[in-house]
C-alpha positions as CSV (number, residue, x, y, z in Angstrom):
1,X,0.0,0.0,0.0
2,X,2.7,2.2,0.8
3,X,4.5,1.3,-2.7
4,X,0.6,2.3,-4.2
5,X,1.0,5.6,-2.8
6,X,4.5,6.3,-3.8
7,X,3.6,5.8,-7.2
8,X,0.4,7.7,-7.0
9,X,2.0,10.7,-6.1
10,X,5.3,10.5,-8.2
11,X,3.8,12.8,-11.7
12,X,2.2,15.2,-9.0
13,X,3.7,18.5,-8.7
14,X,1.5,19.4,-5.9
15,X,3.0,18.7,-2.2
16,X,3.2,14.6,-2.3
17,X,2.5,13.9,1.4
18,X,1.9,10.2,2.5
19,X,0.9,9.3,6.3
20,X,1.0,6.3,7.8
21,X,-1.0,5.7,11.2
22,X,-2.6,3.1,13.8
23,X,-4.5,3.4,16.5
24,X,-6.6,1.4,19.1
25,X,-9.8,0.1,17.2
26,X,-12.2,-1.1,19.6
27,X,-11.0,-2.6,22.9
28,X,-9.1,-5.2,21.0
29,X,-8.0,-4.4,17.5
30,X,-6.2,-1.4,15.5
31,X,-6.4,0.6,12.1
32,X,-4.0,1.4,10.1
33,X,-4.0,3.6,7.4
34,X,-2.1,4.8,4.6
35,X,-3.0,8.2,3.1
36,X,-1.5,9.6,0.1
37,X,-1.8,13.4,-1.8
38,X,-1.8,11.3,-5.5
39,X,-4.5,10.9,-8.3
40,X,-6.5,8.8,-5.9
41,X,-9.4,6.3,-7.2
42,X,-11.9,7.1,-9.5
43,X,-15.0,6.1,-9.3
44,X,-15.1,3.9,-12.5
45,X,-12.7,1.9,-11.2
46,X,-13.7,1.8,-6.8
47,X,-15.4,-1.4,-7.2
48,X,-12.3,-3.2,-8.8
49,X,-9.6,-2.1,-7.6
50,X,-9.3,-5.4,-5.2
51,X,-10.0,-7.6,-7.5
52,X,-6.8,-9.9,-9.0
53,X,-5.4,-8.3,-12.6
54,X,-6.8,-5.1,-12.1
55,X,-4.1,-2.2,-12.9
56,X,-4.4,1.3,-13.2
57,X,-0.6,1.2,-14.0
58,X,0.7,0.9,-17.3
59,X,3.4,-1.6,-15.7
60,X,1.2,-3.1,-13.0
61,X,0.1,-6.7,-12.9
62,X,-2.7,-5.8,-10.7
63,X,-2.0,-8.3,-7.9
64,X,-1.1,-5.8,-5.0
65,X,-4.0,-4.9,-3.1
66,X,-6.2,-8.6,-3.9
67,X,-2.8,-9.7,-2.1
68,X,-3.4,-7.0,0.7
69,X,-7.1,-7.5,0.8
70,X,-6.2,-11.5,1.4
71,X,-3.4,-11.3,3.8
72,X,-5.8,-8.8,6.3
73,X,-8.9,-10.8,5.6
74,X,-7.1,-14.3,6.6
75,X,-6.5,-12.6,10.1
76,X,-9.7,-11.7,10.1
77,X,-9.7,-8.6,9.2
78,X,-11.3,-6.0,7.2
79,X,-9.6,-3.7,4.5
80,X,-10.8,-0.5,2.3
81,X,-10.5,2.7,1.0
82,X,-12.0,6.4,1.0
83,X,-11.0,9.4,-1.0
84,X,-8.8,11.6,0.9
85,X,-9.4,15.4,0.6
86,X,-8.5,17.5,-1.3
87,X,-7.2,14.4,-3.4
88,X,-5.3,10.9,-3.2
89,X,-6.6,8.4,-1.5
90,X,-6.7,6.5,2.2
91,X,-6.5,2.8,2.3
92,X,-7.3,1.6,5.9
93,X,-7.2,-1.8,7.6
94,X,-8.5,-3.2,10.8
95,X,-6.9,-6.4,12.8
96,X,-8.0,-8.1,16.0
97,X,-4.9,-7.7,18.6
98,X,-3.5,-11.2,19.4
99,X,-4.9,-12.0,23.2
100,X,-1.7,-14.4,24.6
101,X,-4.5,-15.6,27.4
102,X,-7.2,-17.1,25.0
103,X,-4.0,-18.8,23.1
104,X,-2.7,-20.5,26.1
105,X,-6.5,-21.8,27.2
């Protein structure tokens, strides 16, 4: 994701700012999100831009964030994005801390 918003921001001659944050989600998880200052997502494309082979890079094999959206979903979590303002994008990602006294029950 972070390698997404790189390239997103690259051609922009605007400030490129990326920002990268977690925080507490509930009483046992945390989000993370990565925001970027870049094109962002267009609308057209919001519904598939998880699925595999879907690029919006001419040299992109479109595997990245179905890869993303697998790794958090098989820990059970939960992974999407928003437009940020006043452009780019903010992919975000929940993830259920590990309790160590439910693993040693």
């Amino acid at each position: 994701m972070i390698m997404n918003a790189i390239d997103a921001m690259a051609a922009r001659e605007q400030p490129r700012i990326l920002t990268v944050k977690s925080e507490a989600h509930g009483s046992d998880g945390v989000m993370v999100s990565v925001a970027d200052t870049g094109t962002g997502i267009v609308s057209q494309e919001a519904d598939r831009i998880f699925n595999p082979l879907f690029t919006t890079k001419s040299d992109g094999i479109g595997m990245g964030l179905s890869i993303c959206r697998a790794i958090v979903e098989a820990h059970e979590g939960r992974l999407w994005f928003a437009p940020n303002t006043p452009s780019g994008a903010v992919f975000q990602f929940t993830l259920q801390a590990d309790n160590p006294a439910s693993a040693a029950g």
